[in-house]
VMD Tcl script that draws the C-alpha trace (Angstrom):
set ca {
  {79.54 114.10 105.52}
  {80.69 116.35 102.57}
  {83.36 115.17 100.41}
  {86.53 117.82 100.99}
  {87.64 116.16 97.44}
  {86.41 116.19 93.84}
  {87.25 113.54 91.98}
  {84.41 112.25 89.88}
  {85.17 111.40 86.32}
  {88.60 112.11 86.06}
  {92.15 110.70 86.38}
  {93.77 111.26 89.83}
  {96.65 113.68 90.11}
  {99.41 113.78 92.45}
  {98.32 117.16 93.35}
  {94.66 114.95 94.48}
  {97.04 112.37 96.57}
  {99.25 115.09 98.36}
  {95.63 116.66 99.20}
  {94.40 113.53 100.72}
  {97.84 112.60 102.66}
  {97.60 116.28 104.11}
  {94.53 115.77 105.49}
  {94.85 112.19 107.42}
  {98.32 113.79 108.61}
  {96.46 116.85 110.38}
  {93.75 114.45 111.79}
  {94.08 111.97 114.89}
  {90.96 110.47 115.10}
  {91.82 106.72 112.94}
  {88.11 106.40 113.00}
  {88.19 109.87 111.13}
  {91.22 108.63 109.12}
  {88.85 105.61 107.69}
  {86.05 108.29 106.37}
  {88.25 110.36 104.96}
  {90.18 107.55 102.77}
  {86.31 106.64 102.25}
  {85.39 110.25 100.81}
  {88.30 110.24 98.86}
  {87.56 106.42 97.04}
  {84.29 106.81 96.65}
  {83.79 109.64 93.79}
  {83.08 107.31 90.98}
  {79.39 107.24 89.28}
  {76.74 107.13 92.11}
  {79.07 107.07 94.55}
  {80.69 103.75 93.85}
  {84.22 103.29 93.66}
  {86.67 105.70 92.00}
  {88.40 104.01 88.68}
  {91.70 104.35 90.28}
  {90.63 103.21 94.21}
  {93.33 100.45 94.12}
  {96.52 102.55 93.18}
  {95.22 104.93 96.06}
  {95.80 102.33 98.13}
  {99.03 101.12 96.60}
  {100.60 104.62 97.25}
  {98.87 105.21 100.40}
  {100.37 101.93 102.01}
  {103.79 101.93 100.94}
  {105.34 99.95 103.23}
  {103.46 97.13 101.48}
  {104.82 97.26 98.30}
  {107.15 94.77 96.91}
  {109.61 97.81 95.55}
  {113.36 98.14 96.47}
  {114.99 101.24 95.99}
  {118.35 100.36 98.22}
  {118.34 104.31 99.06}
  {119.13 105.56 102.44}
  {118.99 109.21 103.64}
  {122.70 110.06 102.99}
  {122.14 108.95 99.46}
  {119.40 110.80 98.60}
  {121.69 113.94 100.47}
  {124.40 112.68 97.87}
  {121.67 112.10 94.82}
  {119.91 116.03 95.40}
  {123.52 117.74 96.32}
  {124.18 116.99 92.88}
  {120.51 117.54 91.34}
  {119.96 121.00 92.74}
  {123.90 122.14 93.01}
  {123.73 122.83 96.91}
  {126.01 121.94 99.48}
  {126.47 118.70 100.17}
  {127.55 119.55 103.90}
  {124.63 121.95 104.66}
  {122.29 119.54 104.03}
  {123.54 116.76 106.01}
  {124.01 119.12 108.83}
  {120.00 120.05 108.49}
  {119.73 116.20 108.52}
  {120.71 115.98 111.67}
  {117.31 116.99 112.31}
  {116.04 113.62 111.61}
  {113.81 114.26 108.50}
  {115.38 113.74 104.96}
  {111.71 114.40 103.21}
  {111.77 117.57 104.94}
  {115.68 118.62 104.51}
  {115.48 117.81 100.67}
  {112.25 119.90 99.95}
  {114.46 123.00 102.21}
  {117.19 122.68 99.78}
  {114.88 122.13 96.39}
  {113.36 125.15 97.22}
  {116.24 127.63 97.77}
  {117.72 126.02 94.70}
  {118.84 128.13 92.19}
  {119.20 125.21 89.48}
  {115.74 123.58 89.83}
  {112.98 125.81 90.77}
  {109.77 123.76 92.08}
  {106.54 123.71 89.88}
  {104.41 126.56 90.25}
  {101.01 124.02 90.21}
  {100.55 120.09 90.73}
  {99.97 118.70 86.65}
  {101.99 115.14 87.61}
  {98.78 112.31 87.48}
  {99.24 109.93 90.39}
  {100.18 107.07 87.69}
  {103.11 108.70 86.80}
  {104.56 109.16 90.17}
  {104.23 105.19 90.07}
  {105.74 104.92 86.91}
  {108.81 106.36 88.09}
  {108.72 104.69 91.39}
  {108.77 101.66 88.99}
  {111.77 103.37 87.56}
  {113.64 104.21 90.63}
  {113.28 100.40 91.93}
  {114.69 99.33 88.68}
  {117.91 101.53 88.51}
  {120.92 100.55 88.87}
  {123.58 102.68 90.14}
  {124.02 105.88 91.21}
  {123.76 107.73 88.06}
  {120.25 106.05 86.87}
  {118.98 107.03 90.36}
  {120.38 110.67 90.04}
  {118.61 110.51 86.27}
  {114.81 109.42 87.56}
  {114.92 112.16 90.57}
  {116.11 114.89 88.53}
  {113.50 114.26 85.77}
  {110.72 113.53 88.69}
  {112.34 116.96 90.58}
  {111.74 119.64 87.44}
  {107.95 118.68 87.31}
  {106.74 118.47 90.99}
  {105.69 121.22 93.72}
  {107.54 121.50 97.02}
  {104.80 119.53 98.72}
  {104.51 116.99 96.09}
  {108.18 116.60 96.20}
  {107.72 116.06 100.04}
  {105.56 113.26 99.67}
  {107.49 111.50 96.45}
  {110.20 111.40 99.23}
  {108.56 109.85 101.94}
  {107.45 107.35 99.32}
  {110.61 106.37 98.40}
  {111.04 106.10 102.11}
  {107.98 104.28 102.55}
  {106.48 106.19 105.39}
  {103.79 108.69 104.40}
  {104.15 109.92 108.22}
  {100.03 109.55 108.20}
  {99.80 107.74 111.52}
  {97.67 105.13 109.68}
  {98.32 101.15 108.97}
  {96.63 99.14 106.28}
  {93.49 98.46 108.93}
  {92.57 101.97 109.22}
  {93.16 102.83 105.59}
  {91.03 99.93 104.15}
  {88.07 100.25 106.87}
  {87.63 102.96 104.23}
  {86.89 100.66 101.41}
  {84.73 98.24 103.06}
  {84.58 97.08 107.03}
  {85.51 93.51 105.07}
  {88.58 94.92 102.86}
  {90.95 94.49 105.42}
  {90.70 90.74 106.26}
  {90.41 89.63 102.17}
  {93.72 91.96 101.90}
  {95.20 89.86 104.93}
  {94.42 87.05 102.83}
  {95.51 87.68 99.14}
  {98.01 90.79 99.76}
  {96.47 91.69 96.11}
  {94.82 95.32 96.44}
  {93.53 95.25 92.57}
  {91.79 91.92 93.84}
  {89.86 93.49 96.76}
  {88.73 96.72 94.68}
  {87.72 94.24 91.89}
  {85.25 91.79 94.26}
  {84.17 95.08 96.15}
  {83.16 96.21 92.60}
  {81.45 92.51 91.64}
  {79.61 92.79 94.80}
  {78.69 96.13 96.33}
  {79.91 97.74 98.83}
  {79.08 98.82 102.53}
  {79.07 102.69 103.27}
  {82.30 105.19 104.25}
  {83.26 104.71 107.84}
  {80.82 107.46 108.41}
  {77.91 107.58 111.16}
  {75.31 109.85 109.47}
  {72.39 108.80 107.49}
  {72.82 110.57 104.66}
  {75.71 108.73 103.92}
  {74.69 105.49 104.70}
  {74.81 102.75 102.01}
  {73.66 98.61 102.16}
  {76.52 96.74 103.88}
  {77.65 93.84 102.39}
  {75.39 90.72 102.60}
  {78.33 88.58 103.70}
  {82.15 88.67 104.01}
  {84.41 89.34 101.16}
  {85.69 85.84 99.58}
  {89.30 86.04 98.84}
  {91.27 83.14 99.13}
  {94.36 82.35 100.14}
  {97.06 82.32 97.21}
  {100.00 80.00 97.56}
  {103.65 81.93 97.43}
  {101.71 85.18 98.08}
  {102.66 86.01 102.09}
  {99.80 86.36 104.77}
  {99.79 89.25 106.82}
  {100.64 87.59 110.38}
  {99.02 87.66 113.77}
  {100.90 89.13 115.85}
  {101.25 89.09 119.41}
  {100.39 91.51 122.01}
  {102.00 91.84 125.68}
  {100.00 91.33 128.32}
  {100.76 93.90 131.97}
  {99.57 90.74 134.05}
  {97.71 87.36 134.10}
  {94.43 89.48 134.54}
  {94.92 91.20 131.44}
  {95.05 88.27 129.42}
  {92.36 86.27 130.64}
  {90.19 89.66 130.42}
  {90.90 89.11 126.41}
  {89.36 85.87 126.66}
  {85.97 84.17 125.73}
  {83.72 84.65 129.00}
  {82.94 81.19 130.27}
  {85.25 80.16 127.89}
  {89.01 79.08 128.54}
  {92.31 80.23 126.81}
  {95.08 78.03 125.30}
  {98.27 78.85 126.17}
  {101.58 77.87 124.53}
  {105.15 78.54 125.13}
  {106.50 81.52 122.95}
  {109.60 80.59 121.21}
  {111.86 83.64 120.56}
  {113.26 83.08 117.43}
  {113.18 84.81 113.83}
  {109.64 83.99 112.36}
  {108.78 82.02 109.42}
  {105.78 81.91 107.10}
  {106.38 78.64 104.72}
  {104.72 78.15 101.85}
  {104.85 74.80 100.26}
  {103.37 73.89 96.86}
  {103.91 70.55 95.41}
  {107.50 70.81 95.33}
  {107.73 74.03 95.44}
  {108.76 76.08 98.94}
  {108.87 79.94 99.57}
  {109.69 81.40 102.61}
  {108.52 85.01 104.13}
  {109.36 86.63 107.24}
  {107.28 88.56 109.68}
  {107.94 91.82 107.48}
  {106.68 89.34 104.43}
  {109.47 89.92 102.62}
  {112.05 86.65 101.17}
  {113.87 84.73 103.68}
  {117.63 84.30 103.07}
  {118.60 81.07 101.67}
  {121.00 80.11 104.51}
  {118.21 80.10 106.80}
  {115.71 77.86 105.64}
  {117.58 75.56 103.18}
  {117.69 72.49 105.04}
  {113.64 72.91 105.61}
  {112.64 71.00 102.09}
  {113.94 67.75 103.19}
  {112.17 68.00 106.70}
  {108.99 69.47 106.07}
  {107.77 66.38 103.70}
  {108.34 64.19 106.24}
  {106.66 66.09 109.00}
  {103.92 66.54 106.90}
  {103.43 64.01 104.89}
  {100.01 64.28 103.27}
  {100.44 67.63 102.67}
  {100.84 68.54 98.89}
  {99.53 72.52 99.49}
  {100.76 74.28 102.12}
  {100.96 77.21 104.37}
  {102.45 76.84 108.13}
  {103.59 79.93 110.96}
  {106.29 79.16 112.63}
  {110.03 80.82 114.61}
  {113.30 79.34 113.54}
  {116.18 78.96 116.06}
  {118.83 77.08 116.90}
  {118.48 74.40 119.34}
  {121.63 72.99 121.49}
  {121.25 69.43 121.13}
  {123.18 68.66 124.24}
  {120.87 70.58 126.53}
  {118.42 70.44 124.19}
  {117.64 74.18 124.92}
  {116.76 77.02 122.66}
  {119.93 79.35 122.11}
  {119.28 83.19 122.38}
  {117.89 85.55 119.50}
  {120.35 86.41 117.00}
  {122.37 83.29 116.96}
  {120.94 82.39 113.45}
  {122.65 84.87 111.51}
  {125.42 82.69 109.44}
  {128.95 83.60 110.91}
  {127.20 83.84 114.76}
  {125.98 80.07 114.25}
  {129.70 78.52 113.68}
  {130.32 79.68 117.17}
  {127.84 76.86 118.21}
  {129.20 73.37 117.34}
  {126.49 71.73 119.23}
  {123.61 73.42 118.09}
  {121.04 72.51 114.93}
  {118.34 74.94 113.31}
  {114.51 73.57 114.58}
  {111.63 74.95 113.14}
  {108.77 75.02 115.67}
  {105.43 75.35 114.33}
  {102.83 76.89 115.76}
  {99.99 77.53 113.08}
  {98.49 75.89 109.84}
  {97.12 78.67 107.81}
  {96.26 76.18 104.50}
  {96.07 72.64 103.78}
  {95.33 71.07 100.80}
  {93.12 73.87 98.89}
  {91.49 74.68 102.23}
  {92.07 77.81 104.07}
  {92.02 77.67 107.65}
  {92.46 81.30 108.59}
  {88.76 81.35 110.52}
  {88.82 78.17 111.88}
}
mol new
graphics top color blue
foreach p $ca { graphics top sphere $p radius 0.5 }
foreach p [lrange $ca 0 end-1] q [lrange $ca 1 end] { graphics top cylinder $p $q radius 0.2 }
display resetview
């Protein structure tokens, strides 16, 4: 399949990026989603890797990204009011629509203060620059400084997209499977495991690389020899297994082994908890893999020791609840939080563990 991009030997611009988002938004097909992230990655010398494959990624999967900006729609209303000198009013009323990417870009270009760039000259490492920058603000005036400066050099569609990745959501109807099935058919499972992008460009680089997602033999390419080798890396969160709901009894034994059998185990519904122990070190992640609040889990490094005693390294999935020790009963979802728990005088946080991920320098994610 023909490349619809042309990349080779230079950097990336935004303009590239905006290019590449339009075109998995317009398609449906995820299968079709993985070639063309595959098209666009592989433009570098002989049809190896582009030199800037992993901050692709980075930008294409925002939602993975460790940045905070702590900016909600109405702020951004309040931030571009401001910026572009429109009403604030107006554009909370287009709001109302449900889209702020789109309502901004409305405003920016009927804006008689900043007029959007004629052509895309931004390169796509700038635009993370100054997501760097937004992140790092603080207060309202820093964040008003970054978006005006970001504003007077961006197009009305490359403003559209710096918007939605500030929201983190592209709108591209893709996850991180989809978009790394582009890279390699192994990418996605050494992500799972190190959350490190650079990582799994750099070992796809050290090792070759199986073909784009693509069918035809002209584009076909030597697979891998064996699966990508990226450990685990203590305090770094592992993308979770997550469960999936079942219509009847049928359904899940049709998921099954054949001839085989199927463990079951009772599903605690609590607030889930990857822990991460090293030496005497603990971090905790959530199922969204970002830091659990201290209130939660503080009690955990004087227990987990002693439950696990030979464990120096250490990675464990598990829910937290609270348990009534009288009817030694699970209490319902939500009762956690830190003002809902005083309301329980009989009740103790339990940690119920329900998967060893790594012990002791050994992973134990395919076993």
């Amino acid at each position: 399949m023909q490349s619809i991009f042309n990349l080779t030997f230079k950097e990336t611009t935004f303009e590239d990026f905006v290019e590449l988002v339009d075109a998995l938004t317009a398609c449906s097909s995820h299968k079709r989603k993985s070639e063309i992230v595959s098209n666009f990655v592989h433009q570098g010398p002989g049809g190896s890797l582009h030199n800037e494959t992993a901050l692709v990624l980075k930008l294409l999967l925002p939602g993975i990204s460790a940045r905070i900006y702590n900016v909600k729609d109405k702020q951004l209303v309040n931030y571009f009011s401001d910026i572009l000198m429109v009403s604030r009013e107006a554009m909370l009323e287009d709001l109302e629509k449900g889209d702020v990417a789109m309502t901004l870009c409305k405003f920016f270009q009927r804006s008689g203060h900043i007029r959007p760039a004629s052509r895309g000259t931004v390169l796509l490492k700038t635009i993370d620059a100054w997501l760097d920058e937004l992140a790092e603000a603080s207060g309202g005036d820093q964040c008003t400084d970054v978006l005006r400066k970001c504003s007077k050099l961006l197009t009305a569609d490359e403003f559209t997209v710096f918007i939605r990745l500030i929201k983190k959501d592209l709108r591209i109807s893709a996850g991180a499977k989809n978009i790394l099935c582009g890279l390699d058919p192994n990418a996605y499972e050494a992500f799972q495991a190190s959350r490190d992008l650079e990582l799994v460009v750099k070992k796809l680089r050290e090792r070759g690389f199986s073909n784009r997602a693509s069918t035809s033999s002209s584009d076909a390419r030597p697979k891998l020899s064996r699966n990508l080798s990226i450990s685990i890396k203590l305090s770094t969160p592992v993308l979770p297994m997550l469960a999936e709901p079942c219509r009847s009894a049928e359904m899940a034994l049709e998921k099954g082994h054949k001839g085989g059998g199927l463990l079951v185990e009772i599903k605690y519904d609590g607030e889930r908890l990857q822990l991460h122990k090293k030496g005497a070190h603990f971090s905790y992640f959530s199922r969204s893999l970002k830091a659990v609040p201290d209130h939660k889990v503080e009690h955990l490094k004087e227990f987990i020791p002693k439950a696990f005693p030979s464990a120096n390294d250490l990675i464990i999935d598990s829910e937290v609840l609270l348990l009534d020790t009288q009817t030694k009963r699970p209490l319902p979802f939500g009762t956690l939080g830190v003002h809902k728990r005083t309301a329980f005088k009989d009740a103790t946080v339990c940690l119920f563990v329900f998967d060893c991920l790594y012990f002791n320098g050994r992973s134990l994610l395919t076993e």
